[in-house]
C-alpha positions in Angstrom: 114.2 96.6 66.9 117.6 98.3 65.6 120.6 96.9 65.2 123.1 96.8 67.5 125.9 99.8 66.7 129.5 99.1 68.6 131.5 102.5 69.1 135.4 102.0 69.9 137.1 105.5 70.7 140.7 105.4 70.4 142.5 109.0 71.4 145.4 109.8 69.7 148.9 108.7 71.2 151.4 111.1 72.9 152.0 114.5 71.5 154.3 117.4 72.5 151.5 119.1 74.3 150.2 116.2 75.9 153.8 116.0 77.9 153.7 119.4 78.4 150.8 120.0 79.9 149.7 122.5 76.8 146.7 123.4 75.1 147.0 121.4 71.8 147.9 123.2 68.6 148.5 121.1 65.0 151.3 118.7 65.7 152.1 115.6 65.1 152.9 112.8 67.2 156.2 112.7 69.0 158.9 110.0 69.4 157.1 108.4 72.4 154.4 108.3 70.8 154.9 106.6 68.1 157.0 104.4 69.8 154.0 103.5 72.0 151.4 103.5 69.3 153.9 100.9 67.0 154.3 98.7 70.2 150.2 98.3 70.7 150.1 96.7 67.0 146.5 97.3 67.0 143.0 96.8 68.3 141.8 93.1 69.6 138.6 91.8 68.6 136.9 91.8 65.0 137.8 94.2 62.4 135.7 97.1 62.4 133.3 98.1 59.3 134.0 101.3 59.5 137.3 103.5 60.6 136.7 106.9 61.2 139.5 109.4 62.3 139.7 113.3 63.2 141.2 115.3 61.0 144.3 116.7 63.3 147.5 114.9 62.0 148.0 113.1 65.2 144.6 111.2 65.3 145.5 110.2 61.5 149.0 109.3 62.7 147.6 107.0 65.6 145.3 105.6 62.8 147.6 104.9 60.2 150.1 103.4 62.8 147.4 100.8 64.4 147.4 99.7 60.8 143.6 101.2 59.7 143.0 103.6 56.5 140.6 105.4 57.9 138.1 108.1 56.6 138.4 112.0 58.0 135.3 112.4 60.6 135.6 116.3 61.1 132.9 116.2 64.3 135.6 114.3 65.5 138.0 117.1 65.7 139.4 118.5 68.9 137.7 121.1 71.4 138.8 124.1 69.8 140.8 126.0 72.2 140.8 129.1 70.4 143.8 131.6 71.7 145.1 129.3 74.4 146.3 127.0 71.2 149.7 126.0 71.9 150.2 128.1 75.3 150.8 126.0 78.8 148.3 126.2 81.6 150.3 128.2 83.3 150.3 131.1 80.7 146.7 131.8 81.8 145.3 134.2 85.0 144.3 132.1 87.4 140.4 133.5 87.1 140.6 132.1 83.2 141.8 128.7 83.8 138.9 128.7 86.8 136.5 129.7 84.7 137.2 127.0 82.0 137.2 124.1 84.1 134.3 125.2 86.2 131.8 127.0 83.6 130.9 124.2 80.9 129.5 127.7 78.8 132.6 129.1 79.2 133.9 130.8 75.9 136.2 134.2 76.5 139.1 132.4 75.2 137.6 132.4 71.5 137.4 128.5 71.3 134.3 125.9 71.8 132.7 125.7 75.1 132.3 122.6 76.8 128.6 122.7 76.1 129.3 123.1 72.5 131.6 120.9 72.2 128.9 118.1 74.0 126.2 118.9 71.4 128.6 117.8 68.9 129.0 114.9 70.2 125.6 114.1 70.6 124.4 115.2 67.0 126.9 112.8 66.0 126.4 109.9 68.0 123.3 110.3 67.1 123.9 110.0 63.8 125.5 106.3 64.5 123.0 105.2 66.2 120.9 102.3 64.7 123.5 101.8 61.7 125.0 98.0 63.3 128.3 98.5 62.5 131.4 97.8 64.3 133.3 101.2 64.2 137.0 102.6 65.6 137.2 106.4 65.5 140.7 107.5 66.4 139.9 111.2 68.3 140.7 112.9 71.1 140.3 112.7 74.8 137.6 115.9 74.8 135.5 113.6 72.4 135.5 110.6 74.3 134.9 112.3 78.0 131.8 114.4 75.6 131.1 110.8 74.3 131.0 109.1 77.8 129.1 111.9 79.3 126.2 112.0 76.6 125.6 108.7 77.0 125.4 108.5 80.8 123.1 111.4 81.0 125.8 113.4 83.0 126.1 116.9 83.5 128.7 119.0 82.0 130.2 119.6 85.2 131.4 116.3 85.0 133.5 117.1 81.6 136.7 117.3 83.6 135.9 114.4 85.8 136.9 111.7 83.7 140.6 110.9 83.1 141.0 109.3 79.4 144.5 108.8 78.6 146.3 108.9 75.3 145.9 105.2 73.4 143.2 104.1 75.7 139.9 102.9 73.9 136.3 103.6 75.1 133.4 101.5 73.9 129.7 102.7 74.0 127.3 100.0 72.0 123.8 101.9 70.7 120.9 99.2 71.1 117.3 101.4 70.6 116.7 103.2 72.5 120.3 104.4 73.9 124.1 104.5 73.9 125.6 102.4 77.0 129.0 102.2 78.0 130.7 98.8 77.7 133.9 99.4 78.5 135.9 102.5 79.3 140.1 103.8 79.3 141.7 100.2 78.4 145.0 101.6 77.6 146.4 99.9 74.2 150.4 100.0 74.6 
């Protein structure tokens, strides 16, 4: 029998894009959210063994602010939105934006698919699996609705079905021969 893994995802506090309703680019977090971040003062329960984080600047700010040195995880980086980086929702023809949020394969905007981005995910939990530790990865909300959706068995339909706010943790916990969700969205500040 395996040990027991414990998975915390913690998505990154409040950036510009996230008020904006934008596709993220490279930015860092803004006043709120390091306001909000600084007022959570950390995660509850036993330190973790291991702190992962993804290797956009605002996942290592929300790290580094909820007092972890954590190592870069790079399958933990953000759906890559490939042209629509940076640009608002509404900057996109309406049959684009349907197309990404209904088509999990979708791809004509030179980014990951949905479906990519979910085998990620799974070759990396996968890789967890087993190891016993206690571990926080500070990532993104793509990673943890990917994260949540691999380990329920969903379909990628569901992708945009989940809400998962900024500083909200998700846990999974891997005993052989599967991931199972503990506990899901608890927002920190």
């Amino acid at each position: 029998m395996s040990a027991v893994t414990r998975l915390t995802l913690v998505t990154h506090a409040i950036t510009d894009a996230v008020q904006g309703a934008r596709f993220p680019a490279e930015e860092p977090l803004n006043p709120l959210g390091s306001r909000s971040v600084e007022k959570a003062g950390g995660l509850p329960g036993p330190a973790p063994e291991t702190v992962l984080h993804a290797p956009e600047v605002r996942a290592e700010q929300t790290c580094r602010a909820l007092g972890f040195t954590g190592a870069l995880e790079s399958a933990l980086r953000d759906l890559d939105h490939g042209d629509w980086a940076g640009k608002s929702m509404d900057e996109l023809a309406p049959e684009q934006l349907m197309g990404w949020l209904t088509d999990p394969g979708y791809r004509d905007h030179g980014g990951e698919s949905i479906t990519d981005l979910l085998d990620r995910v799974g070759d990396w939990l996968h890789g967890l699996a087993g190891s016993g530790d206690r571990i926080v990865a500070v990532t993104h909300p793509a990673i943890v609705r990917a994260a949540v959706l691999r380990t329920l068995n969903a379909p990628p339909e569901s992708f945009w079905r989940i809400d998962i706010p900024p500083l909200s943790a998700t846990t999974l916990h891997h005993r052989a021969p599967a991931w199972t969700l503990r506990a899901t969205a608890h927002e920190l500040a």
